[in-house]
PLY file of the C-alpha trace (Angstrom):
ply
format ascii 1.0
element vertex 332
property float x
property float y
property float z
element edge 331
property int vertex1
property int vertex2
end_header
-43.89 -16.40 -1.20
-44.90 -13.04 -2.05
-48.39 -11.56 -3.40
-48.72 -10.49 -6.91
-46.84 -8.02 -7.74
-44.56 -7.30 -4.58
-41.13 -7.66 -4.91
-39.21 -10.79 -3.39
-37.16 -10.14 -0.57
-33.70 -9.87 -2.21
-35.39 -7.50 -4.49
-36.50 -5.06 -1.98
-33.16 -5.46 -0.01
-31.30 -4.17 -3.53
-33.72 -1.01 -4.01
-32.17 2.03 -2.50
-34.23 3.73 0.53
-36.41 6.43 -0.45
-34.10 9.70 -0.60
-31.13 7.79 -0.06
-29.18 9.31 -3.16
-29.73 12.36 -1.92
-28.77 11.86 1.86
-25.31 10.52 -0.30
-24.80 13.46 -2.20
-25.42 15.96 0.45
-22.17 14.41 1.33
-20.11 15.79 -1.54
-18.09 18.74 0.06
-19.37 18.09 3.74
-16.31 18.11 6.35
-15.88 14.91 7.89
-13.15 15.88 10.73
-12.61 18.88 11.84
-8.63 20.12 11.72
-6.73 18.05 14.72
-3.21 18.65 15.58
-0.79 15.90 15.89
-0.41 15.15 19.42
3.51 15.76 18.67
5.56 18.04 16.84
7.88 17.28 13.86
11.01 15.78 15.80
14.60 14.46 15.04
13.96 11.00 17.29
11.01 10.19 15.01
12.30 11.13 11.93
15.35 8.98 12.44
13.23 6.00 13.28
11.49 6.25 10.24
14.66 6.76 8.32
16.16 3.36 9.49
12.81 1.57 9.48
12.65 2.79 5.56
16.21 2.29 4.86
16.54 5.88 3.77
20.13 6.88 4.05
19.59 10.76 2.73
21.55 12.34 5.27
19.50 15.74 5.16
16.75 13.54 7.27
19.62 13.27 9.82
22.31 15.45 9.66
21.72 19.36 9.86
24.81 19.81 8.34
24.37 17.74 5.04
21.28 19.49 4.97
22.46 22.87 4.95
24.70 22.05 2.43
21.74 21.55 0.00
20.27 25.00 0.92
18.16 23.95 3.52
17.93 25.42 7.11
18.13 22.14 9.16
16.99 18.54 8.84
13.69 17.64 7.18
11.40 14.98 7.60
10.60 12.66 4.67
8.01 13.93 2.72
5.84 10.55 2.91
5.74 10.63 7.16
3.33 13.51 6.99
0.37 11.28 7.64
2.45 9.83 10.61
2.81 13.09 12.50
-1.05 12.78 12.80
-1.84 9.42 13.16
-3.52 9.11 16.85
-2.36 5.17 17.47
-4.56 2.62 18.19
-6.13 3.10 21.51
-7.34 6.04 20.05
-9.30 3.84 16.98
-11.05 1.93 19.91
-11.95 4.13 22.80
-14.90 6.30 22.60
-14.90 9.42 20.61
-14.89 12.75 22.41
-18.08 14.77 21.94
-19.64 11.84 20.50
-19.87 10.48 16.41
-18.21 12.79 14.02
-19.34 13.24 10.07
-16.96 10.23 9.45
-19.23 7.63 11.24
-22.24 9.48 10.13
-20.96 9.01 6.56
-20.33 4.86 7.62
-23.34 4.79 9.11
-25.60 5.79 5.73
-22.85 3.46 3.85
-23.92 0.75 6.07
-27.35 1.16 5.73
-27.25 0.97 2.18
-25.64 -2.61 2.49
-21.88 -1.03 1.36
-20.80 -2.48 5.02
-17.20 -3.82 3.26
-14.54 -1.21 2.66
-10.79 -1.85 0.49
-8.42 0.99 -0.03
-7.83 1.86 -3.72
-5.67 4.73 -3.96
-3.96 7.61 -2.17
-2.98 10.76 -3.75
-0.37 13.08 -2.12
0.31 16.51 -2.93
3.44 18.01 -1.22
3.95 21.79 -0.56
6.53 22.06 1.51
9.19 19.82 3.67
8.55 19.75 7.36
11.29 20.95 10.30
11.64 19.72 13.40
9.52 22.17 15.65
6.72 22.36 13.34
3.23 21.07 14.28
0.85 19.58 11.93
-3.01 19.62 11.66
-4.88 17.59 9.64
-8.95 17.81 8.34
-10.72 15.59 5.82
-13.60 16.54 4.01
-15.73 14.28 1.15
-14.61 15.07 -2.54
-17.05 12.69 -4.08
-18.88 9.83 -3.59
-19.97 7.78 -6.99
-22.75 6.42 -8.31
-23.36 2.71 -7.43
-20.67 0.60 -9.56
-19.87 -3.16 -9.96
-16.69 -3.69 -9.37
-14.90 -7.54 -8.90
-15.16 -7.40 -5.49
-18.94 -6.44 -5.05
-21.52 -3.96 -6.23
-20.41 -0.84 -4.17
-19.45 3.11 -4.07
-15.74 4.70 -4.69
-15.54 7.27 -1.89
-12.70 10.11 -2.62
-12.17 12.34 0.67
-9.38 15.04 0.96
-7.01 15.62 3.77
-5.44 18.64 4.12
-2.00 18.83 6.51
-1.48 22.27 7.86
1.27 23.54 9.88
1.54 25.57 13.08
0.76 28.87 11.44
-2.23 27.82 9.29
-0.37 26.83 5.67
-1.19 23.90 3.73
2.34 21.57 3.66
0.34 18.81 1.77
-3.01 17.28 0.69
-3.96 13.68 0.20
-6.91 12.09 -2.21
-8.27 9.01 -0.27
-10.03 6.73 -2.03
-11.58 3.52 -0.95
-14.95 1.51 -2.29
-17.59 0.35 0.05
-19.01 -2.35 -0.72
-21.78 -4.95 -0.37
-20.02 -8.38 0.95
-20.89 -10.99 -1.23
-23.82 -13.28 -0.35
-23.23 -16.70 0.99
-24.28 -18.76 -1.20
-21.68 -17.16 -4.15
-18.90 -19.68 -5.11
-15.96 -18.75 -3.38
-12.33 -18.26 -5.39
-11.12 -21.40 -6.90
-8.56 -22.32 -4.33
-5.73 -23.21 -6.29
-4.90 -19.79 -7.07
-2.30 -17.54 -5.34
-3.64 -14.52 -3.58
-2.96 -11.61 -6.15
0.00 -9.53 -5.53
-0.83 -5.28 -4.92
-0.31 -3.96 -8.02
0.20 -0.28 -8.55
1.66 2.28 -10.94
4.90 1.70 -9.24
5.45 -1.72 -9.35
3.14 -2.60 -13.17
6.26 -3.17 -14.47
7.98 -5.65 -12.58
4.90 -8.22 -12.82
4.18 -7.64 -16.81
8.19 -8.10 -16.97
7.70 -11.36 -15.03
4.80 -12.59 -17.94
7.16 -11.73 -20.13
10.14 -14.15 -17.83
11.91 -11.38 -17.46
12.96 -9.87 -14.23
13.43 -6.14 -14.03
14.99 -4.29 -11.60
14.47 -0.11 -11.46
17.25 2.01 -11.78
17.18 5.56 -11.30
17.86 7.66 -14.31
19.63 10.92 -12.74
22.01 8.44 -10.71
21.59 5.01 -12.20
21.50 3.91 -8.71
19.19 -0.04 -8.75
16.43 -0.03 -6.53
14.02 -2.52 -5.55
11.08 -2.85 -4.07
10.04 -0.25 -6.79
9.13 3.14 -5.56
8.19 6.39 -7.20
11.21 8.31 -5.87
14.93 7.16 -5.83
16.31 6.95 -2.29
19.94 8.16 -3.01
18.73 11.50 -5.19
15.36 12.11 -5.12
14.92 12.09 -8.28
11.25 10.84 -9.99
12.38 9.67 -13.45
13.73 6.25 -13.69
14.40 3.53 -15.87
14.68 -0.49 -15.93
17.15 -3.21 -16.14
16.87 -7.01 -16.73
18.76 -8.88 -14.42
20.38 -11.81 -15.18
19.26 -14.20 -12.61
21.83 -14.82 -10.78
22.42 -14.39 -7.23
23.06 -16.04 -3.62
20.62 -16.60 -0.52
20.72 -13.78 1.94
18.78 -15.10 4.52
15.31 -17.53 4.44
12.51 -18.85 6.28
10.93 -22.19 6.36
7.23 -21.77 6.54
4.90 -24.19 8.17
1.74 -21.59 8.92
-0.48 -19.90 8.09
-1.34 -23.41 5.62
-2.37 -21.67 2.22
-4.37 -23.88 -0.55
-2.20 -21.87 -3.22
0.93 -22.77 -1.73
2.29 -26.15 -1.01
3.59 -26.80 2.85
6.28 -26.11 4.04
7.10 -23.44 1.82
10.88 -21.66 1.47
10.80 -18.01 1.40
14.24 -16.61 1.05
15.64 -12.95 0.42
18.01 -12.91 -2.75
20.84 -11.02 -3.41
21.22 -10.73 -7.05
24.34 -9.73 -8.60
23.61 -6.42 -9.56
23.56 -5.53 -6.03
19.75 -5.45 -5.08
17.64 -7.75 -3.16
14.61 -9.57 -3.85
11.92 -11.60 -1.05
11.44 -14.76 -3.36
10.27 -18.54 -2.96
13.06 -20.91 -3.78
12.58 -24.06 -5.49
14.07 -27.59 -6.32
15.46 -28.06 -2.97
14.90 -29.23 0.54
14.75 -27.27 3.73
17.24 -28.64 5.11
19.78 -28.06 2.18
19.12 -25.00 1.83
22.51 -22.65 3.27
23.08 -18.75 3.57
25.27 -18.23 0.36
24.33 -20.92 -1.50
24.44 -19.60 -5.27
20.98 -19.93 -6.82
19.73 -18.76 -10.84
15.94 -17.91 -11.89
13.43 -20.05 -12.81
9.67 -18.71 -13.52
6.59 -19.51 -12.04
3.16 -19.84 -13.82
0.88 -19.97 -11.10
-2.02 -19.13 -13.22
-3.07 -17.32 -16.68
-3.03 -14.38 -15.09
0.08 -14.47 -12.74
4.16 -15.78 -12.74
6.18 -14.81 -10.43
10.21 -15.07 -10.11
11.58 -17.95 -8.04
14.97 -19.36 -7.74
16.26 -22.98 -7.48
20.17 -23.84 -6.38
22.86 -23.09 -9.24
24.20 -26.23 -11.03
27.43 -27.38 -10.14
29.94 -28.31 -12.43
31.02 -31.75 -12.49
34.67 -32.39 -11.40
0 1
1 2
2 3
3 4
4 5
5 6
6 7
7 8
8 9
9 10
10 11
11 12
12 13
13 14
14 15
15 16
16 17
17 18
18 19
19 20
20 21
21 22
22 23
23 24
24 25
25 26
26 27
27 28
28 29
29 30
30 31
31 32
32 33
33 34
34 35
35 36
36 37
37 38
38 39
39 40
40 41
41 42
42 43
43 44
44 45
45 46
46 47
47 48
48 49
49 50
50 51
51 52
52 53
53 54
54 55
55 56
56 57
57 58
58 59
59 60
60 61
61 62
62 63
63 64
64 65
65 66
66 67
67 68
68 69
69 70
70 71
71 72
72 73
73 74
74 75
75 76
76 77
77 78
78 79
79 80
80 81
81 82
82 83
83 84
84 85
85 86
86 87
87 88
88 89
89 90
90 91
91 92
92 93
93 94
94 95
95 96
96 97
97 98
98 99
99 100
100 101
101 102
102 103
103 104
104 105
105 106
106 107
107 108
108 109
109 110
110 111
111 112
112 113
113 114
114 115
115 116
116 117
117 118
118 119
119 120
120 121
121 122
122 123
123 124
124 125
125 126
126 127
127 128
128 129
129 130
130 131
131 132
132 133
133 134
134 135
135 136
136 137
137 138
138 139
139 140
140 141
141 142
142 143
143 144
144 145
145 146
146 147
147 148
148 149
149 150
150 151
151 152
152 153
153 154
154 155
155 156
156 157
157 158
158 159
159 160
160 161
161 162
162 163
163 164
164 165
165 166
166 167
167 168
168 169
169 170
170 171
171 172
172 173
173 174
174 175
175 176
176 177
177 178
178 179
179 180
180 181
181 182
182 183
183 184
184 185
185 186
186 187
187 188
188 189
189 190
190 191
191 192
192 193
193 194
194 195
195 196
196 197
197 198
198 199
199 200
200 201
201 202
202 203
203 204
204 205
205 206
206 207
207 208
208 209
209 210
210 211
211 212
212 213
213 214
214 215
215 216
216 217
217 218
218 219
219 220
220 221
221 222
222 223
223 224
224 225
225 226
226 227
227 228
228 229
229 230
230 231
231 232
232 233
233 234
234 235
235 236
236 237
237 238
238 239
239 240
240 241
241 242
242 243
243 244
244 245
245 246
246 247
247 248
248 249
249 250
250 251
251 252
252 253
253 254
254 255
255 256
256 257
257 258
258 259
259 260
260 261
261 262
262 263
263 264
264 265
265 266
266 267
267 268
268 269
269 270
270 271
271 272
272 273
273 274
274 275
275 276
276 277
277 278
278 279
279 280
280 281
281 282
282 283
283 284
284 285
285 286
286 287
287 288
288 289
289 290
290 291
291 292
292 293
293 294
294 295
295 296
296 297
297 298
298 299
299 300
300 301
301 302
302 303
303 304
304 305
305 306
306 307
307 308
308 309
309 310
310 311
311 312
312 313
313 314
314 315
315 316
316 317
317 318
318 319
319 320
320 321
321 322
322 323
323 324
324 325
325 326
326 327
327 328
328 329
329 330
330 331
């Protein structure tokens, strides 16, 4: 118990330390890491392994002479692998910094100590300047744009951190920026009724992909097509692979199709999914592929090519998702 007057426990856990807000917003503008190079230079190898690994044909990622046709001087990495050039690997996240803690784990640090010890990505934000050559060689610092006030959010009561990296090449010049968002947040306490398990862990859903899963509330299952080549596309993606092009456009499909390849599933044992569970890739009939569930069939009946149609799933309220069960024969 506590005297008269003194706040409980939990209550004095949830007021902020004295001068706390202000050790947070001394923050806003602060550089976190100071400008690293990439411990390699733009290169073709690389490049090409991300091409495959992507399934990016665009020959001006691997062919100098495709490129040049376009104007260009040489090859040019895809514009996304910018944060790979720097990306130190992992025995770099676990050994001990050089020169000891940086602003970064200073920044954690007064996070943690505020309870915001939990930490989701929300958003990234990338500006592009200019493509990258092979030969060039890329820096990259991060300073804080903002950290908010304390909001409540679904996952916690927590803090929306923004910080911005900024990629510059051998000679000093910005090739591209990047808005990082994540929220740190307090875990939730203990005793707080965990998610009903029934439900199906939520798909990501983003700008990109909205809508494919409202089409699939709606039992209908759209595919993105891009609207300077009409070329169909899927997973969805803000930039069509064949042109480049940004704007697009959507098509229902008709739900048919034939099993590419599948997977049984025993484990990882899910309460939102029965066991074993069939995951399959589908080759519609318009030409693109989907990673699915099928349904109304066995394991062990289940054959590459089999023809298969849509059916819907209503997992919840708030979710359906597209699976497909074996095509009817017709009787003979």
């Amino acid at each position: 118990m506590t005297g008269r007057g003194e706040p409980s426990r939990r209550e004095a856990e949830e007021q902020p330390q004295e001068g706390y807000e202000e050790r947070l917003r001394a923050f806003t503008g602060r550089e976190l890491r100071a400008s690293t190079p990439a411990q390699d230079p733009v290169n073709q190898p690389m490049i090409r392994h991300w091409a495959e690994a992507m399934g990016d044909t665009n020959p001006v990622y691997t062919d100098a002479e495709a490129a040049r046709a376009t104007g260009r001087r040489t090859v040019v990495a895809p514009a996304s692998m910018v944060q790979a050039w720097t990306m130190r690997g992992y025995a770099a996240t676990v050994a001990p910094r050089a020169g000891g803690p940086d602003g970064f784990d200073e920044l954690v640090a007064l996070l943690d100590e505020g309870g915001y010890t939990s930490v989701v990505a929300t958003d990234s934000e990338f500006t592009f300047l200019r493509e990258l050559e092979p030969g060039d060689h890329i820096a990259v610092r991060e300073s804080v744009e903002s950290v908010s006030a304390e909001k409540r959010t679904g996952l916690g009561t927590g803090r929306f951190v923004t910080t911005l990296k900024t990629y510059t090449d051998q000679h000093g010049e910005t090739v591209a920026t990047q808005r990082w968002r994540t929220l740190r947040f307090r875990p939730a306490p203990a005793e707080a009724p965990a998610p009903a398990p029934a439900l199906r862990p939520r798909p990501a859903v983003n700008r990109d992909n909205a809508f494919f899963f409202e089409g699939a509330r709606q039992h209908r299952l759209l595919i993105q097509r891009c609207a300077a080549c009409s070329v169909l596309r899927h997973p969805p993606g803000p930039c069509c692979p064949e042109c480049g092009s940004l704007e697009w456009d959507t098509v229902e499909a008709a739900g048919h199709g034939h099993v590419y390849s599948f997977a049984v599933n025993h484990h990882p044992r899910h309460p939102g999914f029965g066991s074993p569970y069939l995951v399959a890739v589908v080759a519609l009939a318009e030409g693109t592929r989907l990673i699915t569930n099928l349904t109304g069939v066995a394991p062990d009946e289940v054959t590459i090519g089999m023809p298969v149609v849509l059916d819907w799933l209503d997992a919840d309220p708030d979710l359906t998702l597209p699976v497909f069960r074996p095509a009817p024969t017709e009787a003979p």
